[in-house]
C-alpha positions in Angstrom: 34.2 40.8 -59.9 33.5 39.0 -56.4 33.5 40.2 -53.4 34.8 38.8 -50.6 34.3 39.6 -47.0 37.5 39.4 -44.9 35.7 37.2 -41.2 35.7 38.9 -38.0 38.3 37.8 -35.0 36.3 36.6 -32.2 35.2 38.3 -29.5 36.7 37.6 -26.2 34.8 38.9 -23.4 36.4 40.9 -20.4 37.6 39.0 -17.6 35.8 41.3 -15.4 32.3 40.8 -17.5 33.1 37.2 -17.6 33.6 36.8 -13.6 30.0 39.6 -13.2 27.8 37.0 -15.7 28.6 33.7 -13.6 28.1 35.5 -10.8 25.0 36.6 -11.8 24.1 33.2 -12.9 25.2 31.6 -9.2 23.2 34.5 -7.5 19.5 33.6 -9.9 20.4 30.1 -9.2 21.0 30.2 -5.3 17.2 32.9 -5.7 15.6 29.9 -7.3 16.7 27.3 -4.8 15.7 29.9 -1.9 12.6 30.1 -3.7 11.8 26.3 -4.3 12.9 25.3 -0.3 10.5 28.1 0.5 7.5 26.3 -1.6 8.2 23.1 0.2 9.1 24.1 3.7 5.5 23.2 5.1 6.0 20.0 3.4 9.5 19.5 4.9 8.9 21.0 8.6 6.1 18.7 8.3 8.1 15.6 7.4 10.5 16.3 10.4 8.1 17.1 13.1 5.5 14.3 12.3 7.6 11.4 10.4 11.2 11.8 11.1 10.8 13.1 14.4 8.7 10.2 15.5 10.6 7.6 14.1 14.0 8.8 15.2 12.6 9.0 19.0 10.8 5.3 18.4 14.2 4.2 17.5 15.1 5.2 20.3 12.6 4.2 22.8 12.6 0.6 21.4 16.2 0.3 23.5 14.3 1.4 26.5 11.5 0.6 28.9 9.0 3.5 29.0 5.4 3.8 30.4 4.8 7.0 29.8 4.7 7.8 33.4 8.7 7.0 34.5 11.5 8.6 32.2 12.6 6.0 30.1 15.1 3.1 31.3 18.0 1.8 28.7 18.0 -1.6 28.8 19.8 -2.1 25.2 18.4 -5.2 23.1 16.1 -6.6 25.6 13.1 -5.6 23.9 14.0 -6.9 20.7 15.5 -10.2 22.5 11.8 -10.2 24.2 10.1 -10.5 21.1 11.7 -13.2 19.5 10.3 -15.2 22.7 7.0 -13.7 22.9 4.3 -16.6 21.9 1.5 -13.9 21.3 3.6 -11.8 19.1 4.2 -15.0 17.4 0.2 -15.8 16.6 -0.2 -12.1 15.8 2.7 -12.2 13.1 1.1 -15.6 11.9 -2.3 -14.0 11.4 -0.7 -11.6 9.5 1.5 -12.9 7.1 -1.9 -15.4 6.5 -4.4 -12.6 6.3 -1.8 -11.1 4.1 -0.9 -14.4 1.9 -5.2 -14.4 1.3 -6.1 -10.8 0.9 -3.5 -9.8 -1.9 -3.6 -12.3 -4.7 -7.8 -12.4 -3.5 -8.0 -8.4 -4.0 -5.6 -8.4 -7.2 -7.4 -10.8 -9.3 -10.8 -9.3 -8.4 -10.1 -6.3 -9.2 -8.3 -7.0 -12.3 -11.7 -9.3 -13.2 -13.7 -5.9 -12.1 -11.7 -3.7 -14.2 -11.9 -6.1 -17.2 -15.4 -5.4 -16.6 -15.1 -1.7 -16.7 -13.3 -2.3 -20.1 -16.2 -3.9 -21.4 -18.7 -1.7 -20.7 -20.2 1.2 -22.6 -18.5 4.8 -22.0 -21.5 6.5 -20.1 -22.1 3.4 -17.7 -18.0 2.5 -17.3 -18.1 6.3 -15.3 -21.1 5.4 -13.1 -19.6 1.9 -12.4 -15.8 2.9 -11.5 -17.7 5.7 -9.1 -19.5 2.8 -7.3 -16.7 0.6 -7.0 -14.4 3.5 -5.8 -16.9 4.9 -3.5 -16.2 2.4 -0.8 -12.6 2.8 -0.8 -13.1 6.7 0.9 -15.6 4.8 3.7 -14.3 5.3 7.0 -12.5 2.3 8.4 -14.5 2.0 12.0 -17.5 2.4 9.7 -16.4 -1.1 7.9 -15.6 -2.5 10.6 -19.4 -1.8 12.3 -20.7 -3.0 8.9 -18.9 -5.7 8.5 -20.2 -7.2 12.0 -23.2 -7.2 10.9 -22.6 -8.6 7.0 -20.8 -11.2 8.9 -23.2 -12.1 11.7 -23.6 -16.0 11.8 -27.5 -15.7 12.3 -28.5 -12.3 10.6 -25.9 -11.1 9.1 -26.3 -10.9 4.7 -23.6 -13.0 3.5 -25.4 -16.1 5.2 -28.8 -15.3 3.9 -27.1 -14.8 0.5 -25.3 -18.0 0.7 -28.6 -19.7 2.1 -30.0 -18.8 -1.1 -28.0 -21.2 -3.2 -28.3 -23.8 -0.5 -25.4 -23.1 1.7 -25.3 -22.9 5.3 -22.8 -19.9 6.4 -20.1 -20.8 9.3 -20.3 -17.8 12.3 -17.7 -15.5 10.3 -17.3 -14.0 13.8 -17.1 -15.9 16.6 -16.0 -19.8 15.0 -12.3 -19.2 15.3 -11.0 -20.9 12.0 -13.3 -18.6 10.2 -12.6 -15.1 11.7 -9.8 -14.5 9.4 -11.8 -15.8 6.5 -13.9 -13.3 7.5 -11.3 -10.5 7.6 -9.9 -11.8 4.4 -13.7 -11.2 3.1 -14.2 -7.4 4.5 -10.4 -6.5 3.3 -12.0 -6.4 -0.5 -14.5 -3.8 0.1 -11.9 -1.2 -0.3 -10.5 -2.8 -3.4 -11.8 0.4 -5.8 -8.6 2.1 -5.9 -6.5 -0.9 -7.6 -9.7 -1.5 -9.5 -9.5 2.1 -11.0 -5.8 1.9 -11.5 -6.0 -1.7 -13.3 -8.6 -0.1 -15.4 -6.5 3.2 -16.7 -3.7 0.8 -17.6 -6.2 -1.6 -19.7 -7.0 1.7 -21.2 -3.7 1.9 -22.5 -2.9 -1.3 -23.8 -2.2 -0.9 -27.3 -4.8 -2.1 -29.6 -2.6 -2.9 -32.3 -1.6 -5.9 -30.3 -4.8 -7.2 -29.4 -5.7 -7.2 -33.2 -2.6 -9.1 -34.0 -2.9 -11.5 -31.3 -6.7 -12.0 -33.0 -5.8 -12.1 -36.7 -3.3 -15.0 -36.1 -5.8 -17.2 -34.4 -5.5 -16.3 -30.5 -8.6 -16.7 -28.5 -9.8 -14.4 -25.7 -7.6 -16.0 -22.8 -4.8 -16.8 -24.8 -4.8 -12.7 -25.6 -5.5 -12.1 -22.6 -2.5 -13.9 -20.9 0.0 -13.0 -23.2 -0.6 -9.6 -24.5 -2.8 -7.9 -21.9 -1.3 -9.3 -18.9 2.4 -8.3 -19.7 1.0 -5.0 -21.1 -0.2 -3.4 -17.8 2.5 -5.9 -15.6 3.5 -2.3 -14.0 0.8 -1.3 -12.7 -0.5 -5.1 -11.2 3.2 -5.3 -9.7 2.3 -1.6 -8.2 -0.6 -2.8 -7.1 0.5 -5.9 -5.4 3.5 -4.2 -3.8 1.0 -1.2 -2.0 -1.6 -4.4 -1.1 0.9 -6.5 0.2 2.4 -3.2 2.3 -1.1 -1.7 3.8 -2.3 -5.8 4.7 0.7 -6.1 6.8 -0.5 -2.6 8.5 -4.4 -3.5 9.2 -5.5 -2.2 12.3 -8.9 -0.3 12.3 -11.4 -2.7 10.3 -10.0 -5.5 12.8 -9.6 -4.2 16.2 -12.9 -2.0 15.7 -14.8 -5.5 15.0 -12.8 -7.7 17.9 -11.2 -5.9 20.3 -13.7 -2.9 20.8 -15.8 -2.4 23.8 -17.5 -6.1 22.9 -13.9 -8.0 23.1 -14.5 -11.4 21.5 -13.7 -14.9 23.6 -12.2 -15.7 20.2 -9.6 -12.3 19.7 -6.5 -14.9 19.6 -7.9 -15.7 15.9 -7.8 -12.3 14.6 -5.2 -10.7 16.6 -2.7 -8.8 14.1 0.4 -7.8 14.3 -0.9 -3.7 14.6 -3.6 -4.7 16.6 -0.6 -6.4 19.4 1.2 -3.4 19.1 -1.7 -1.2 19.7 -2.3 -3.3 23.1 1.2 -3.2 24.1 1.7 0.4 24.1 -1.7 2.3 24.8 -3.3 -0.6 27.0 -0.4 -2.1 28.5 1.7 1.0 28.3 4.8 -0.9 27.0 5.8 1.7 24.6 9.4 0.7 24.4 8.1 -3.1 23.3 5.7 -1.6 21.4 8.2 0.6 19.0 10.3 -2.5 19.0 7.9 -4.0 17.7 7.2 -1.0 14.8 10.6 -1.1 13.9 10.6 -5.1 13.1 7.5 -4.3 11.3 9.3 -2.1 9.0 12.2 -4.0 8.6 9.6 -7.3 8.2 8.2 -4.8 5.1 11.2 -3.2 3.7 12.6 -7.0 3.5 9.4 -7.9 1.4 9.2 -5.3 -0.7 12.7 -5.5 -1.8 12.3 -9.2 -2.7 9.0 -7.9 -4.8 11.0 -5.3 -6.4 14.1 -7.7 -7.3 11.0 -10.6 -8.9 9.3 -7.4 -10.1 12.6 -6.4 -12.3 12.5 -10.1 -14.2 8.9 -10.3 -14.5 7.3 -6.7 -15.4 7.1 -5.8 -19.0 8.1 -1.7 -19.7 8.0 -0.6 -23.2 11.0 0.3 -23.6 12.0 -3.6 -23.4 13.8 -3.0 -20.2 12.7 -5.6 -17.3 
């Protein structure tokens, strides 16, 4: 005989228990967002009062003529007019977009070649090594800048005795104007440890597999290294092109530490940047309505860039997924 069991009707809830659980639910949900906005509020009144604040009022002022000293005068487009005209802002936009066309491709292969390095060596000494090529990345920038006067001293200074060792005789890094950006270009890799530690975590997870195919069908050490290990960690040397490029349009300290300190240089003109004008314009010549003119063309001058890097980037980066 076989039993059979006769199914249950479902079970409707109450209207009224229905319309007390989604309530319920709303009420945890609007608790949890209380709670989160609560976690970050000292990041968010922070954001407003020190980076949104600011930039909203230089907005602002770059329509107006302010000295700090007289309210501040409308006078509409005139400062951005100005520096379309302005023959200094033009060398100090030249120097930069040189310094920066230099120092990136200059700091990316090095520390690509640096973190190659770091690959090769043994576990215990690959620690040591990335600590003492990071180290100088967390040196303070007027500290460089001091150091890097004397490195690059024409008479003293240590990369001339080193070159003097192989039979070279060193130009005057800091005072022969067609080699003070040179010379910047030469101090802007001493902080290259961060890329090189970033470079080396992503040749840390390229996948061996690959390499050892590359090498079983007859690939030699460049040819494997151009096309497997370069499109392998393509992310992170497009990341670290993108944040170069960005921070060597922004120098300032290094430069105007080692130039335009209290021993101004006869040859400033060859190392003024773009930074260093705008510093001048609005704390020496107390243009501060030019002067935030001029930071807002600067970030319009990077936001341009780094959308063009981003829409190369999208063709050119490998991801794993196979999305470019």
């Amino acid at each position: 005989m076989t039993s059979t069991t006769t199914p249950r009707p479902p079970v409707h809830q109450v209207p009224e228990v229905a319309d007390d659980t989604a309530r319920a639910a709303r009420r945890r949900q609007r608790r949890h967002t209380l709670e989160a906005l609560a976690f970050i509020s000292p990041w968010l009144i922070g954001l407003a009062v020190f980076t949104a604040g600011p930039m909203l009022a230089s907005l602002w002022l770059s329509f107006t003529q302010y000295d700090l000293i007289e309210s501040p005068t409308w006078v509409g487009m005139d400062n951005y007019a100005e520096a379309l005209v302005d023959p200094t802002l033009h060398i100090a936009m030249r120097n930069t977009v040189l310094f920066t066309v230099l120092s990136v491709p200059a700091s990316v292969v090095l520390s690509l070649a640096l973190a190659v390095l770091l690959r090769q060596a043994h576990r215990r000494t690959a620690g040591f090594f990335r600590t003492v090529f990071y180290l100088p990345a967390v040196t303070p920038p007027v500290a460089v800048g001091v150091l890097f006067l004397l490195i690059l001293n024409g008479q003293v200074g240590l990369l001339n005795r080193v070159l003097g060792w192989i039979g070279i005789d060193g130009p005057n890094w800091t005072t022969d104007p067609a080699w003070i950006l040179p010379g910047i270009v030469v101090m802007s890799l001493w902080s290259l440890g961060t890329s090189v530690v970033i470079l080396y975590a992503a040749l840390l997870n390229e996948p061996v597999d690959l390499r050892e195919a590359a090498v079983l069908d007859g690939a030699g050490p460049w040819t494997t290294f151009r096309h497997v290990t370069v499109p392998t960690i393509s992310p992170a040397l497009f990341f670290v092109t993108v944040v170069n490029t960005i921070a060597a349009l922004q120098v300032f300290t290094e430069v105007y530490t080692m130039y335009f300190g209290s021993q101004a240089s006869s040859a400033s003109d060859a190392a003024l940047l773009y930074v260093v004008y705008l510093f001048q314009q609005a704390f020496q010549y107390l243009n501060m309505g030019y002067a935030s003119a001029m930071a807002w063309i600067l970030f319009l001058v990077v936001l341009a860039i780094t959308l063009v890097q981003l829409k190369v980037g999208n063709r050119l980066v490998y991801y794993e997924g196979g999305d470019r």
